[in-house]
N, CA, C and O atoms as a Tinker XYZ file with bonds, in Angstrom:
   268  protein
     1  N      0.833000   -1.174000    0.000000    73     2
     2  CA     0.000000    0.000000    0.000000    64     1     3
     3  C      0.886000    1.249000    0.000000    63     2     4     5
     4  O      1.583000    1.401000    1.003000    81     3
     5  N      0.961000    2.099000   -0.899000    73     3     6
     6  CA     1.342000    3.345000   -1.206000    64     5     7
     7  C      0.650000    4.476000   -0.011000    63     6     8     9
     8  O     -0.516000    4.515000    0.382000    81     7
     9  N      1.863000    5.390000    0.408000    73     7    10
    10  CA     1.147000    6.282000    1.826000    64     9    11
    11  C      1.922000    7.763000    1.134000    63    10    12    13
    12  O      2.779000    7.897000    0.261000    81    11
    13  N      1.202000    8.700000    1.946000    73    11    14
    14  CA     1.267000   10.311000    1.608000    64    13    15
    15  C      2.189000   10.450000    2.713000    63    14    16    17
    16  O      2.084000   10.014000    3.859000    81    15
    17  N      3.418000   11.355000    1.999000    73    15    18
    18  CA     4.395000   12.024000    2.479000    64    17    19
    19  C      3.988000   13.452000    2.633000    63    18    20    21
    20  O      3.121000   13.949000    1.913000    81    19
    21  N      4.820000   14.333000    3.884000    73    19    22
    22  CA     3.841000   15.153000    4.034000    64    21    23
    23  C      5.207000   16.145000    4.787000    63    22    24    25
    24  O      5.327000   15.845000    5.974000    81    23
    25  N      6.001000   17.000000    4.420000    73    23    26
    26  CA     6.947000   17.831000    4.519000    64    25    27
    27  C      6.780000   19.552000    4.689000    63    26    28    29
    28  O      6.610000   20.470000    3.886000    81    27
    29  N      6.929000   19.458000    6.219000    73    27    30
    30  CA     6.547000   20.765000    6.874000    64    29    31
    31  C      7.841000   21.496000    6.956000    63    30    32    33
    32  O      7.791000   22.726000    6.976000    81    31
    33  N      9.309000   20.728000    7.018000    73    31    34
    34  CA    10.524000   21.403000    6.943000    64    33    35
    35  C     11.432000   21.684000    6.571000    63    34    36    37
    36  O     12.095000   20.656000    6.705000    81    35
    37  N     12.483000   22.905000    5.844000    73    35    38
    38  CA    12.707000   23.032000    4.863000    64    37    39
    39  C     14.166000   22.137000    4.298000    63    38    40    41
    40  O     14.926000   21.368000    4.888000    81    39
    41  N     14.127000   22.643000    2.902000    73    39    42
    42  CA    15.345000   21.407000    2.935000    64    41    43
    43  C     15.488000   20.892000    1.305000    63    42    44    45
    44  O     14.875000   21.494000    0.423000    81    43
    45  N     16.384000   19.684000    0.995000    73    43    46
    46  CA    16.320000   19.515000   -0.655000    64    45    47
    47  C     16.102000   17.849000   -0.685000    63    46    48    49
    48  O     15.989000   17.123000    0.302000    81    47
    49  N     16.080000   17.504000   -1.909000    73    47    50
    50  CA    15.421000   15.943000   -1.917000    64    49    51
    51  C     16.941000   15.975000   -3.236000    63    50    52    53
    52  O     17.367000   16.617000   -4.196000    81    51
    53  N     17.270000   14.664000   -2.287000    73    51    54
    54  CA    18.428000   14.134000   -3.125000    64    53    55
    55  C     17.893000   12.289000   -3.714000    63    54    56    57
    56  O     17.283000   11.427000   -3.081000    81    55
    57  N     18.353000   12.269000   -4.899000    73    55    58
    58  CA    17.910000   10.862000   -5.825000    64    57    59
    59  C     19.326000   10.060000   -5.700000    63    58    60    61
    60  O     20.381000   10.387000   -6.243000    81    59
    61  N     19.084000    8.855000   -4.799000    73    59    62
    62  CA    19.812000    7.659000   -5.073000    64    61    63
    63  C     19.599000    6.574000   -5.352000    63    62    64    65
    64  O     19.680000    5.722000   -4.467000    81    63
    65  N     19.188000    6.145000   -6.907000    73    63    66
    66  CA    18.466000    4.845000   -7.385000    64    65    67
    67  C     17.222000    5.048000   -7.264000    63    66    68    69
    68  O     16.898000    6.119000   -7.777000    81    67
    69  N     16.262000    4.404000   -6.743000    73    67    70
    70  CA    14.914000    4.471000   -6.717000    64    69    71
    71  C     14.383000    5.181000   -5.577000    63    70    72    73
    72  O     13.220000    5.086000   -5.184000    81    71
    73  N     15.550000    6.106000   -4.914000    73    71    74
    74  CA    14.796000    6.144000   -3.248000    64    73    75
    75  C     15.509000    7.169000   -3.522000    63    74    76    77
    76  O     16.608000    7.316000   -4.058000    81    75
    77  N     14.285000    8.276000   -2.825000    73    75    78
    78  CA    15.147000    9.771000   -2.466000    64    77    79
    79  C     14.904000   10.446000   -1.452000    63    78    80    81
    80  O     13.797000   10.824000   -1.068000    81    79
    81  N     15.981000   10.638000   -0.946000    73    79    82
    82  CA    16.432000   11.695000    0.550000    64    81    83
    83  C     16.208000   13.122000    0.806000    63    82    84    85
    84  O     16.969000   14.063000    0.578000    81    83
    85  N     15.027000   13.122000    1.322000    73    83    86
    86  CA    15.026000   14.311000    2.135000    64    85    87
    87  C     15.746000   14.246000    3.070000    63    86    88    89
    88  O     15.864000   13.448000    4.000000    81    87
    89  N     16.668000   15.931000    2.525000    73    87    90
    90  CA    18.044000   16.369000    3.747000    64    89    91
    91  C     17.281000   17.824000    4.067000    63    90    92    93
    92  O     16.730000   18.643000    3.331000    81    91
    93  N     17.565000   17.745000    5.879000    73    91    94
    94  CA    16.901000   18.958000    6.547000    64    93    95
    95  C     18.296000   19.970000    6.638000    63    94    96    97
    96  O     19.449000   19.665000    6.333000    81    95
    97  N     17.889000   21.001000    7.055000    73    95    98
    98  CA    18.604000   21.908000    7.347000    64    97    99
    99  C     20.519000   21.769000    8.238000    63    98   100   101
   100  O     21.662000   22.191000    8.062000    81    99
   101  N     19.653000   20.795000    9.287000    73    99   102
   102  CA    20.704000   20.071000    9.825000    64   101   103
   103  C     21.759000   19.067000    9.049000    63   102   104   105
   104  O     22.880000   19.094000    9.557000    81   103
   105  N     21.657000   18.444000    8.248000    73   103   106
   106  CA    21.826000   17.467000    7.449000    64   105   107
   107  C     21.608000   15.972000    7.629000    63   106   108   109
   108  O     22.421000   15.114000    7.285000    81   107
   109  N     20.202000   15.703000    8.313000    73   107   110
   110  CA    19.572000   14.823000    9.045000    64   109   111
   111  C     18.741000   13.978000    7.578000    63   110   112   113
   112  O     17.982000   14.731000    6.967000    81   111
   113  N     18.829000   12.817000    7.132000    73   111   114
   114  CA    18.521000   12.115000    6.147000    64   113   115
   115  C     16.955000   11.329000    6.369000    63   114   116   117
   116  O     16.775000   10.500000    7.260000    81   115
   117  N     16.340000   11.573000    5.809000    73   115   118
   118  CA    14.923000   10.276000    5.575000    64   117   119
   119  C     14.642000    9.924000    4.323000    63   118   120   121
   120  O     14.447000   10.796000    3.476000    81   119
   121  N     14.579000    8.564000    4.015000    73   119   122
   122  CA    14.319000    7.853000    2.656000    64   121   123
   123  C     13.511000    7.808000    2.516000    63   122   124   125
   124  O     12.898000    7.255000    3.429000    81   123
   125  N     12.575000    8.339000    1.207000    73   123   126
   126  CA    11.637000    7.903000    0.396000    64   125   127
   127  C     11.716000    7.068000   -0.507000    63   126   128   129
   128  O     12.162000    7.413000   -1.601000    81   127
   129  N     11.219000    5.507000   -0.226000    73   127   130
   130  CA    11.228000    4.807000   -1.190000    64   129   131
   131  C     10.539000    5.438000   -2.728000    63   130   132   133
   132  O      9.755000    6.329000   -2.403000    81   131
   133  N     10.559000    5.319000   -3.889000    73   131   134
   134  CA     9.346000    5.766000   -4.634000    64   133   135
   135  C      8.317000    4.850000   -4.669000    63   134   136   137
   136  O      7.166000    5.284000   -4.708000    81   135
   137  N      8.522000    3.645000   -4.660000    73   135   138
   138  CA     7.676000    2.669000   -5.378000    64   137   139
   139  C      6.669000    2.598000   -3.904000    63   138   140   141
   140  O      5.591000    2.011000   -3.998000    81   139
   141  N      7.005000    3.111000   -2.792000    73   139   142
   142  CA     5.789000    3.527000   -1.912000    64   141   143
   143  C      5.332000    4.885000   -1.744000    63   142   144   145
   144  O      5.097000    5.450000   -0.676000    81   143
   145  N      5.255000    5.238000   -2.634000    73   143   146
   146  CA     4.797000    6.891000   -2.328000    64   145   147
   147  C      3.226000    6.964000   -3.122000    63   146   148   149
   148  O      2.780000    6.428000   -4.136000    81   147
   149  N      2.957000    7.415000   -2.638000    73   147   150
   150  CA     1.568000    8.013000   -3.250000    64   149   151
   151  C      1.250000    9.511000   -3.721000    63   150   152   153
   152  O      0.700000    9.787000   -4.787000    81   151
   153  N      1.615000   10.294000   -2.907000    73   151   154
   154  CA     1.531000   11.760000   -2.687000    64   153   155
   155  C      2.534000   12.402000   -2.148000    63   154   156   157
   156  O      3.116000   11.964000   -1.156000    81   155
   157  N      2.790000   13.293000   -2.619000    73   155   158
   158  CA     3.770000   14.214000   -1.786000    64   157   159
   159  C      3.455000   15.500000   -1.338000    63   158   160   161
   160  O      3.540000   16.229000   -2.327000    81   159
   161  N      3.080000   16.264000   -0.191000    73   159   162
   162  CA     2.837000   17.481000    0.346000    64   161   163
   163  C      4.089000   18.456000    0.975000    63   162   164   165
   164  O      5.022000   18.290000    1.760000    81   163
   165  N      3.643000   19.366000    0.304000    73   163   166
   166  CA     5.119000   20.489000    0.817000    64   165   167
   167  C      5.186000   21.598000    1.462000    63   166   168   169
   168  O      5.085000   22.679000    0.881000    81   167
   169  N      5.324000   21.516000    2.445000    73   167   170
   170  CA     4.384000   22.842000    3.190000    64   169   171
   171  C      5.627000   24.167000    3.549000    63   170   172   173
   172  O      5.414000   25.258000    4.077000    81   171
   173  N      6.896000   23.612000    3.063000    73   171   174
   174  CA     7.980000   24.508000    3.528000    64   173   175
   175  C      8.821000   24.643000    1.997000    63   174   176   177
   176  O      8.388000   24.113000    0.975000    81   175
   177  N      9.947000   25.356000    2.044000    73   175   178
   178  CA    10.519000   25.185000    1.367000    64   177   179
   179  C     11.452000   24.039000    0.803000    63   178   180   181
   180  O     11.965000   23.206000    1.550000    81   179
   181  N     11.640000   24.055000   -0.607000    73   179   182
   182  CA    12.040000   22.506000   -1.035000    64   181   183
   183  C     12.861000   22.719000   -2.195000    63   182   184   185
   184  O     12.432000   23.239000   -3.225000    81   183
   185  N     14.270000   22.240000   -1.999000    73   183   186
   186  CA    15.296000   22.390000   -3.378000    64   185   187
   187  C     14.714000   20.847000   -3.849000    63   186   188   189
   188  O     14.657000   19.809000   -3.190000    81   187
   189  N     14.318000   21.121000   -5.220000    73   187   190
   190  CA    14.183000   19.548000   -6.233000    64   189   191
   191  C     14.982000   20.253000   -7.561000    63   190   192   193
   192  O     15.385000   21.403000   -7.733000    81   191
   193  N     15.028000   19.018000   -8.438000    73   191   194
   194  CA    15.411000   19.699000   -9.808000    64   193   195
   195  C     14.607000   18.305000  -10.698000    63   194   196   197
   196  O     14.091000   17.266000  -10.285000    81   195
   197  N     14.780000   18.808000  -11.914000    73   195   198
   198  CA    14.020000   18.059000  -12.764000    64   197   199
   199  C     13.897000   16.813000  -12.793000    63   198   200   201
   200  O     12.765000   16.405000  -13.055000    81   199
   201  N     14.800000   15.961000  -12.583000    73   199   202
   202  CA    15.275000   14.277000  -12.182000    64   201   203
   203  C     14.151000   13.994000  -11.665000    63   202   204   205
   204  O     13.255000   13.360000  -12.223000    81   203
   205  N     14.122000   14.601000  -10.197000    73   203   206
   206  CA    13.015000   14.278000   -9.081000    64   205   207
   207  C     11.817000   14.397000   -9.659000    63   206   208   209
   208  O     10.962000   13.520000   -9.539000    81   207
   209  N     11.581000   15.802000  -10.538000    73   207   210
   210  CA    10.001000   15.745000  -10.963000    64   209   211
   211  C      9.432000   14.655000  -12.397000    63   210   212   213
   212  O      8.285000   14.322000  -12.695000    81   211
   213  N     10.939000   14.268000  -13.153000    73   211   214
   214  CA    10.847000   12.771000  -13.728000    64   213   215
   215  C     10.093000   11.980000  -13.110000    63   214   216   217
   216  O      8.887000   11.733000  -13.102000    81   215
   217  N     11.366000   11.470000  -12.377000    73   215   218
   218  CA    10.764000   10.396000  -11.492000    64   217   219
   219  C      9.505000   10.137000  -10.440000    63   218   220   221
   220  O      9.053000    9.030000  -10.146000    81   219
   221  N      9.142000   11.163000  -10.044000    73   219   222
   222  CA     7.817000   11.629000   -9.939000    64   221   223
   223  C      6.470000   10.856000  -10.676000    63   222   224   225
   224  O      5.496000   10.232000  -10.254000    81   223
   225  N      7.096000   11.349000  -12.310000    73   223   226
   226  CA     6.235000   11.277000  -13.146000    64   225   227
   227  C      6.098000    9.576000  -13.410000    63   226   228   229
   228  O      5.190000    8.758000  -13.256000    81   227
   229  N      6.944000    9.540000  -13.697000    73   227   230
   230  CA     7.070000    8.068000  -13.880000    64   229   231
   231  C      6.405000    7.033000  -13.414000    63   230   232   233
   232  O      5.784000    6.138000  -13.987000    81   231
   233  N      6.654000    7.310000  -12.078000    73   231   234
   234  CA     5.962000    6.306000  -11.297000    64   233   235
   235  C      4.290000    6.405000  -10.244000    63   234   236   237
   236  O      3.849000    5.711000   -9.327000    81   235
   237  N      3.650000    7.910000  -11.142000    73   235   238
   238  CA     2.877000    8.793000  -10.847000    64   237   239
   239  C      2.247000    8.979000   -9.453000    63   238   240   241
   240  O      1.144000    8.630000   -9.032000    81   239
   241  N      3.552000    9.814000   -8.690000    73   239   242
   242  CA     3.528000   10.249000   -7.246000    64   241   243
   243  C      2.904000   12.034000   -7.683000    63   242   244   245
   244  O      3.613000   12.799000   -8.336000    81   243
   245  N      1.882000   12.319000   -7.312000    73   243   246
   246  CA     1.530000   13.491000   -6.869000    64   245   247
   247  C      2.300000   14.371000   -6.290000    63   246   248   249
   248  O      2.505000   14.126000   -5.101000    81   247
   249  N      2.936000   15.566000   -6.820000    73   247   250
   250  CA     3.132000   16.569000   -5.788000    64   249   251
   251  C      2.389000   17.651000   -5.379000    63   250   252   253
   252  O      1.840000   18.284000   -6.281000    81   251
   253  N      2.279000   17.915000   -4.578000    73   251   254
   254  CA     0.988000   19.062000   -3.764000    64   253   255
   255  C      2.092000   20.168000   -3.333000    63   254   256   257
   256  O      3.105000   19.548000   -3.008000    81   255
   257  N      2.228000   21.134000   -3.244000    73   255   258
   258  CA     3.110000   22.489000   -3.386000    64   257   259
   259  C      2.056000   23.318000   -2.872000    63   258   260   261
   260  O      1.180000   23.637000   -3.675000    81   259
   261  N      1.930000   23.926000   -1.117000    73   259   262
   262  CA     1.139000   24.809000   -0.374000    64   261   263
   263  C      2.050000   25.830000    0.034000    63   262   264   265
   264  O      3.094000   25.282000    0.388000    81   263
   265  N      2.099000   26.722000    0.112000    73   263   266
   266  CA     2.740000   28.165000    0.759000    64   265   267
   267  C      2.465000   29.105000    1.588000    63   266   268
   268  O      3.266000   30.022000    1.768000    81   267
């Protein structure tokens, strides 16, 4: 079962293979598998670059972008 990710703090999403790392401010790591993601919510600021919104696509994870 695919679950909603949900990112209140700020920070950048790094791609290693199929799984990508949200790094916080601190440089504190959490893995996002993709192939369990469903949704993604962003409630803070967020460095991505195009790769991420690929892969995104690909495997059609939602991103939600609130400000």
């Amino acid at each position: 079962m695919k679950k909603d990710y949900f990112v209140f703090s700020p920070g950048r999403v790094k791609r290693s293979n199929n799984t990508f790392y949200f790094i916080d401010k601190e440089d504190k790591k959490k893995s996002l598998p993709i192939h369990q993601i469903d949704n993604i919510f962003v409630f803070g600021t967020l460095d991505m670059n195009t790769e991420f919104l690929e892969m995104l696509n690909q495997h059609d994870v939602a991103l939600h972008i609130f400000n």
